[in-house]
Backbone as CSV, one residue per row, in Angstrom:
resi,resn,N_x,N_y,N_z,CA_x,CA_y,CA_z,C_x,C_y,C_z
1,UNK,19.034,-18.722,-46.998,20.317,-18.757,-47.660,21.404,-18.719,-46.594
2,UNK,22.231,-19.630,-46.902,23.633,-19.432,-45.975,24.666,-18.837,-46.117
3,UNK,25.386,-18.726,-45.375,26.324,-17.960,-46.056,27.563,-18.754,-46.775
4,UNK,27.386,-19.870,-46.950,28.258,-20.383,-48.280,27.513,-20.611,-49.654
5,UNK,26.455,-19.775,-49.860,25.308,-20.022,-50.857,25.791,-18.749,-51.553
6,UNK,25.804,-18.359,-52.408,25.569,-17.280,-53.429,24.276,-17.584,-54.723
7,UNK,23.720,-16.541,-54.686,22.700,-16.815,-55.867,22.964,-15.497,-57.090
8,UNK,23.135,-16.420,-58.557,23.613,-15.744,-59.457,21.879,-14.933,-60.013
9,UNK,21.770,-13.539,-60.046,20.794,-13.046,-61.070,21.193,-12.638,-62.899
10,UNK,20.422,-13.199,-63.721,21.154,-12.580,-64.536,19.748,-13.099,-65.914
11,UNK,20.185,-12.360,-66.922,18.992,-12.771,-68.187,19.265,-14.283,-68.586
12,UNK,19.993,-14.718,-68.820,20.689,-16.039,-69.577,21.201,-16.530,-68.526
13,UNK,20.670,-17.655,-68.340,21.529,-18.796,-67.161,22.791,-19.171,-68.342
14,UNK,23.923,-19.149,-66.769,25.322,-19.464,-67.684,25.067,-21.309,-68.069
15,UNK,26.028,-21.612,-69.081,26.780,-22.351,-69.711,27.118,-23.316,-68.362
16,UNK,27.459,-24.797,-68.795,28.528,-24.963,-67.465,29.506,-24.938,-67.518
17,UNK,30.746,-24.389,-68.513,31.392,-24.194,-68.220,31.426,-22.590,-67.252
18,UNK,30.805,-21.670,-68.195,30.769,-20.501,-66.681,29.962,-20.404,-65.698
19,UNK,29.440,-21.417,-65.283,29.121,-21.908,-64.165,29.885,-22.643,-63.623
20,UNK,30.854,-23.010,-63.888,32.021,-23.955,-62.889,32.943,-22.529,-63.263
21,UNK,33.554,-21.995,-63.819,34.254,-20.837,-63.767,33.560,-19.737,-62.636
22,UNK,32.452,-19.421,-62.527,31.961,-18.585,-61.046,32.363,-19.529,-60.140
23,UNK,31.988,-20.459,-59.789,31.918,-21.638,-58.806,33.821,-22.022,-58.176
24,UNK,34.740,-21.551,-59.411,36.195,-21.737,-59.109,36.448,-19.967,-58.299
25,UNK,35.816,-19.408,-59.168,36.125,-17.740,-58.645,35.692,-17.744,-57.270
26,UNK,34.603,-17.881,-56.686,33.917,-17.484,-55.740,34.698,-18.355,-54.553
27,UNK,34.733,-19.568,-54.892,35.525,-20.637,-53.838,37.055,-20.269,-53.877
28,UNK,37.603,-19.963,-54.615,38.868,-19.531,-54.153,39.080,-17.984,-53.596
29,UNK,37.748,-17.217,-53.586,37.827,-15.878,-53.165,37.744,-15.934,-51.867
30,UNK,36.462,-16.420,-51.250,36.292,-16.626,-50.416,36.732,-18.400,-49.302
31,UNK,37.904,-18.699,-49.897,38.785,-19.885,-49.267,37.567,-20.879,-48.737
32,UNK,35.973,-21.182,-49.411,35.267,-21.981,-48.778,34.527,-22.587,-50.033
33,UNK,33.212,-23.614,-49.915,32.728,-23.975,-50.777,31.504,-23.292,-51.150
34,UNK,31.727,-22.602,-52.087,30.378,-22.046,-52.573,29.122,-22.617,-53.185
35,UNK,27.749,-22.718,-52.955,26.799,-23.175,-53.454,26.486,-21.916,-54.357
36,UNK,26.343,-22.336,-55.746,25.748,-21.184,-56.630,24.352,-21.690,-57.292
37,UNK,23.239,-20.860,-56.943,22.515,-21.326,-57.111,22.157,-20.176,-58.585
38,UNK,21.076,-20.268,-59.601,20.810,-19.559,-60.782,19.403,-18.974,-60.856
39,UNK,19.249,-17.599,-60.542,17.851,-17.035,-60.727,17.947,-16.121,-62.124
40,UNK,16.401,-16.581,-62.974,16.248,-15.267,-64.278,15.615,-14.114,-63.685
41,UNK,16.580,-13.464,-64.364,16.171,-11.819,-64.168,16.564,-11.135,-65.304
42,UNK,15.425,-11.026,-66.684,15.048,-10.556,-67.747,15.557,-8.644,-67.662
43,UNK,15.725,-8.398,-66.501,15.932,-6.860,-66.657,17.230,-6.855,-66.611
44,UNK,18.383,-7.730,-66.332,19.444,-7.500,-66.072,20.420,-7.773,-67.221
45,UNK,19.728,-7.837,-68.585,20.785,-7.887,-69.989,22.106,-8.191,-69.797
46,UNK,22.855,-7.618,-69.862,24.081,-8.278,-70.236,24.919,-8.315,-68.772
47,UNK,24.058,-7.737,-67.898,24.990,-7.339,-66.528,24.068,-8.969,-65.484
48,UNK,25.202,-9.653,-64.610,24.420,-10.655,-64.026,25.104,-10.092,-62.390
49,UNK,24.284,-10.380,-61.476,24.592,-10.014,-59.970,24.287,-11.360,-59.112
50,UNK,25.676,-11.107,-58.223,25.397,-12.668,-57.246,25.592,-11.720,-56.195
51,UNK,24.635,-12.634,-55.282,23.918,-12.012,-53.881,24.295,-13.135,-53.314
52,UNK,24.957,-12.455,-51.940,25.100,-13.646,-50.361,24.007,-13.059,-49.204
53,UNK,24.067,-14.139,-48.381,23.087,-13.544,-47.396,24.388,-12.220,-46.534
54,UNK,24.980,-12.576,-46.890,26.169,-11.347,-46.129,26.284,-10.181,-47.253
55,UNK,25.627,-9.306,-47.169,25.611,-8.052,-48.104,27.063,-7.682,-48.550
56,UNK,28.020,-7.832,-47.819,29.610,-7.545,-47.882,30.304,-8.167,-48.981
57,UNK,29.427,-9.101,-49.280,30.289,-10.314,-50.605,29.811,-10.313,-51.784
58,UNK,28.771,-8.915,-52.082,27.797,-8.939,-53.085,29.042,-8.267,-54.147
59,UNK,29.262,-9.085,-55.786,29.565,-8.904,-56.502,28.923,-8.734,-57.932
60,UNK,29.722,-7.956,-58.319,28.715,-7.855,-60.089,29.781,-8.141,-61.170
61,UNK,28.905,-9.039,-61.780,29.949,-9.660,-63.000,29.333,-9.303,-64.772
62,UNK,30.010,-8.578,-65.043,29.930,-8.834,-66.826,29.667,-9.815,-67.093
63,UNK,28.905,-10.118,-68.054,28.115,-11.498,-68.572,28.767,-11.572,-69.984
64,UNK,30.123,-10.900,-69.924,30.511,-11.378,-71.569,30.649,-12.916,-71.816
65,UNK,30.525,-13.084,-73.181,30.250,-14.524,-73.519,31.479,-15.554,-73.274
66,UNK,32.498,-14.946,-72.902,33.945,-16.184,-73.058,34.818,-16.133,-71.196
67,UNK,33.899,-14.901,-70.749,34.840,-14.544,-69.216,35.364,-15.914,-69.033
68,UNK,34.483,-16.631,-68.597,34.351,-17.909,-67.530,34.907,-19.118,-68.283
């Protein structure tokens, strides 16, 4: 993983629209192009976590249904 990669964990792969809504968040957070890639993770219900290879950029996002 690079470090313009983020990988989303979460129960429910998003929508594309909130998948281009992470993809606007993350790239304008970090002023670069983010690759978001989508892993299932059945334990993580309503809570989804994106991981960088840089531990410093690790964010956790509410998985409510309309955020994005």
């Amino acid at each position: 993983m690079t470090n313009n990669k983020a990988i989303l964990f979460s129960a429910v792969k998003p929508n594309k629209k909130q998948e281009q809504g992470f993809k606007t968040f993350l790239n304008n957070k970090y002023n670069e192009d983010i690759v978001l890639e989508w892993i299932e993770d059945k334990s993580l219900n309503n809570i989804g976590v994106i991981a960088f290879k840089d531990p410093n950029r690790a964010q956790k996002f509410d998985q409510e249904k309309n955020r994005f």
